[in-house]
N, C-alpha and C positions, 0 to 999 in steps of 0.2 A: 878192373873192379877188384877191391881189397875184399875178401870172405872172412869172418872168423869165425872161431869155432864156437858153437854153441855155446860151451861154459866160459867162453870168453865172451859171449853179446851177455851175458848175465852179468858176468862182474860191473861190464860196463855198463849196463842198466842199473844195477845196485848204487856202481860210484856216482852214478849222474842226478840219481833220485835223493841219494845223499846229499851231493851238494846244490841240489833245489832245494833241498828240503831245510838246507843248512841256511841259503841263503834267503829265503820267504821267511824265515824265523829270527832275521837278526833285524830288529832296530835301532836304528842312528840316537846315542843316548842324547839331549838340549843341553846347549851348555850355560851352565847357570849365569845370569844376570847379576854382579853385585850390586845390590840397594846399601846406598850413602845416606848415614842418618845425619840431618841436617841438625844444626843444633836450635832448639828453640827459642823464638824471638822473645827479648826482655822490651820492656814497655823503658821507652828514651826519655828521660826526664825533661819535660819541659824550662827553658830557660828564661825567666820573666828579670826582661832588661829594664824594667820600671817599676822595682819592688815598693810595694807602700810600707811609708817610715811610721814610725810612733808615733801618736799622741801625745805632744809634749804636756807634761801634767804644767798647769802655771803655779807660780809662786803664789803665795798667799799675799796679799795688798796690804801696803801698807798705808796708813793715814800720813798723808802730806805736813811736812811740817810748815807753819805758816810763815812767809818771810819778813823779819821786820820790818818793821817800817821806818822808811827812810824820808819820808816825806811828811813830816807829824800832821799837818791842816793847812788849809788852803782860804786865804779870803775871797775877796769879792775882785771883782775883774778890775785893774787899777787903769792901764790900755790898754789899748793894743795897734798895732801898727801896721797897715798893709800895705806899704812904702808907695803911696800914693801924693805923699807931699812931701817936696825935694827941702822943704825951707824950715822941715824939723830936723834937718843931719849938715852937719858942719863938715865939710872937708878941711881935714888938716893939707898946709902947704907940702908939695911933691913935687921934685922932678924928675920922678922915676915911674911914676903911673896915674891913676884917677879914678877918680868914681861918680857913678851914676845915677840917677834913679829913673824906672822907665820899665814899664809893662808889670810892676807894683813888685819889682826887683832894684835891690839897693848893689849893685854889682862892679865892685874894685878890681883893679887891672894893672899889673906891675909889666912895665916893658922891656920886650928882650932883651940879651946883653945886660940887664941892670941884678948885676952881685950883690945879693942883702938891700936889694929894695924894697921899700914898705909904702903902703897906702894905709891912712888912718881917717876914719870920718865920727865923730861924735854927734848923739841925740841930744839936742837943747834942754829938752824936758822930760821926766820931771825929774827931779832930785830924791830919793830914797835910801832908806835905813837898811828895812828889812823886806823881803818882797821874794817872790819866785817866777821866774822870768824866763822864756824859750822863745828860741828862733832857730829856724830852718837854715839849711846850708847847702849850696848845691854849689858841686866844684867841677869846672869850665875846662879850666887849663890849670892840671896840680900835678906834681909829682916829689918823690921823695922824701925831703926834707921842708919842702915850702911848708911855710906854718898859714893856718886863719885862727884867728881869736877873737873871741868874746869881753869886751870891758866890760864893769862894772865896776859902783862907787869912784866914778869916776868926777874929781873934785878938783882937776882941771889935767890940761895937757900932757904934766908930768907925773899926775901922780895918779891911780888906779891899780887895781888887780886885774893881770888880766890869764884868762884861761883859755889856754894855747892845745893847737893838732895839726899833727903834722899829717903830711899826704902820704906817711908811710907806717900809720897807724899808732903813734907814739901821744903820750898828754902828758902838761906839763902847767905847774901853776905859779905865776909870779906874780911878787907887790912891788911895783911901781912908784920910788917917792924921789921927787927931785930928779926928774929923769933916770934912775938909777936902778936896775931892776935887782931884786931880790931872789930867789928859787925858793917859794914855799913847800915845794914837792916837784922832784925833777923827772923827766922822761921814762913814763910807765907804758909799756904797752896794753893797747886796748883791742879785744875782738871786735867791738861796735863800732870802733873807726873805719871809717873807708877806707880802702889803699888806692889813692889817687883818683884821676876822674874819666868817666864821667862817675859822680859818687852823691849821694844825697843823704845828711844826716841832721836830729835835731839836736839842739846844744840845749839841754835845760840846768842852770843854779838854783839852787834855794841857800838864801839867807836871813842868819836872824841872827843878831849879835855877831858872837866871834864865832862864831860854827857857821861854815861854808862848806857846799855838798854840792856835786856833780853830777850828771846825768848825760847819756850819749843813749838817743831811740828810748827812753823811758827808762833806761837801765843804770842802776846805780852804779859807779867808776869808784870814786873815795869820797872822803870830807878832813878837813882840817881845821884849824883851830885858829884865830891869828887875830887883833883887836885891832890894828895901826889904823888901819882906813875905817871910819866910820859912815860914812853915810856918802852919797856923788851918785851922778848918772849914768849913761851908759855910750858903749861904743865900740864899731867893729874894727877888723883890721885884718893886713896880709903881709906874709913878708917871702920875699920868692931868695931863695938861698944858693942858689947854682948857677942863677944867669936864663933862666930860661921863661919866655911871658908864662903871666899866671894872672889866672879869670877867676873870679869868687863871686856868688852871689848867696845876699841873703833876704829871707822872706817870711812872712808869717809870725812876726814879733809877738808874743801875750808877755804882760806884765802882772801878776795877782798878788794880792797880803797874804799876808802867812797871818793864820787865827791861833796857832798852836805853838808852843815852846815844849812841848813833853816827850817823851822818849826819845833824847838829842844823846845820841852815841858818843863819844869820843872816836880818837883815831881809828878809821876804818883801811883796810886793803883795798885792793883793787878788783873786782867780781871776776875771778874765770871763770869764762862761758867757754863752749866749743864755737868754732869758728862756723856758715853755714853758706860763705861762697865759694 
């Protein structure tokens, strides 16, 4: 057993009260936490993928201007033919195709193999001067270059006007004298043509003297001036130009008087339209 000395159990009471004393009195200081300032959220614009457009303001209107008139008057119904009877159409002699009448279609047919073959058949009746005349056209077997035309003043075989279209939208007018054809106006292209078939179009003339005027669907083409033929009837035809069969029919004949001789234009153009097939 260790004894100490009195002033010695003092000091060491003193040092031990000290360092209780020291040690009851110290607190563990927290260590601080750093707060992260976030930065504040901004509002994301919205993205509108179907923005509405303007109002387009319209133009101010304008007043139509009126088209002339191409057709000055119109008579009284002179015929009309709904190809019902085969023993009013003459077929001219062929040995390259034929024509028919049957199911109230007057329909010409040039046979394969045949290069610049034609079919022609003439109306017996009647004979006329001046008159405005349409018939239907519906095309079978056409293409390219094959032509169908329309006679008139037709005063026999060899001699008539005839106004020609081809299957690749082209018109063309010839006078016919002595077998010998003429060009009164050559290969103009037309929107209102069909380009080959199956194609369905109406052929309207109007004549009164020497002013002759064209129509394809009611729509004016040209007119020309020309005296030599005076008066003769009427008659279709085809002519297949490549060698390949060619079917034509036509239908729905009217023949009417002209009551009117006034506002008869001279030389007209040709109407460009826009095309709508």
């Amino acid at each position: 057993m260790i004894y100490f000395h009195k002033s010695e159990r003092t000091f060491c009471l003193l040092a031990v009260s000290f360092i209780l004393a020291a040690c009851s009195g110290f607190t563990p200081t927290a260590t601080a936490t750093a707060t992260i300032e976030l930065p504040t959220p901004t509002d994301t614009p919205t993205i509108n993928w179907f923005p509405a457009t303007d109002t387009l303001t319209p133009f101010p209107s304008q007043a139509a201007t009126p088209t002339p008139e191409t057709i000055p008057g119109l008579g009284e119904l002179i015929f009309s033919d709904s190809f019902s009877q085969p023993d009013l159409w003459s077929p001219s002699p062929s040995n390259t195709g034929n024509s028919i009448i049957r199911n109230n279609l007057l329909t010409l047919t040039v046979q394969e193999g045949t290069v610049a073959g034609a079919v022609t058949t003439l109306r017996n009746t009647p004979v006329l001067s001046d008159f405005y005349a349409q018939i239907t056209v519906q095309l079978g077997l056409c293409r390219g270059t094959d032509q169908y035309n329309l006679l008139f003043r037709v005063s026999s075989p060899s001699d008539f006007y005839r106004f020609s279209a081809t299957c690749n939208g082209q018109l063309r007018l010839e006078r016919v004298v002595s077998g010998k054809p003429f060009v009164i106006r050559d290969w103009t292209s037309s929107p209102d043509a069909p380009l080959g078939a199956p194609g369905e179009v109406k052929i309207s003339i109007w004549v009164a003297g020497q002013d002759l005027r064209f129509f394809l669907d009611d729509h004016f083409q040209f007119s020309v001036s020309d005296h030599i033929l005076s008066l003769g009837g009427f008659g279709v035809s085809i002519r297949s130009e490549i060698g390949s069969p060619m079917t034509v029919s036509f239908s729905k004949m009217s023949v009417y008087g002209v009551t009117s001789l006034t506002n008869t234009p001279s030389q007209q153009s040709l109407i460009t339209a826009t095309p709508t097939r």
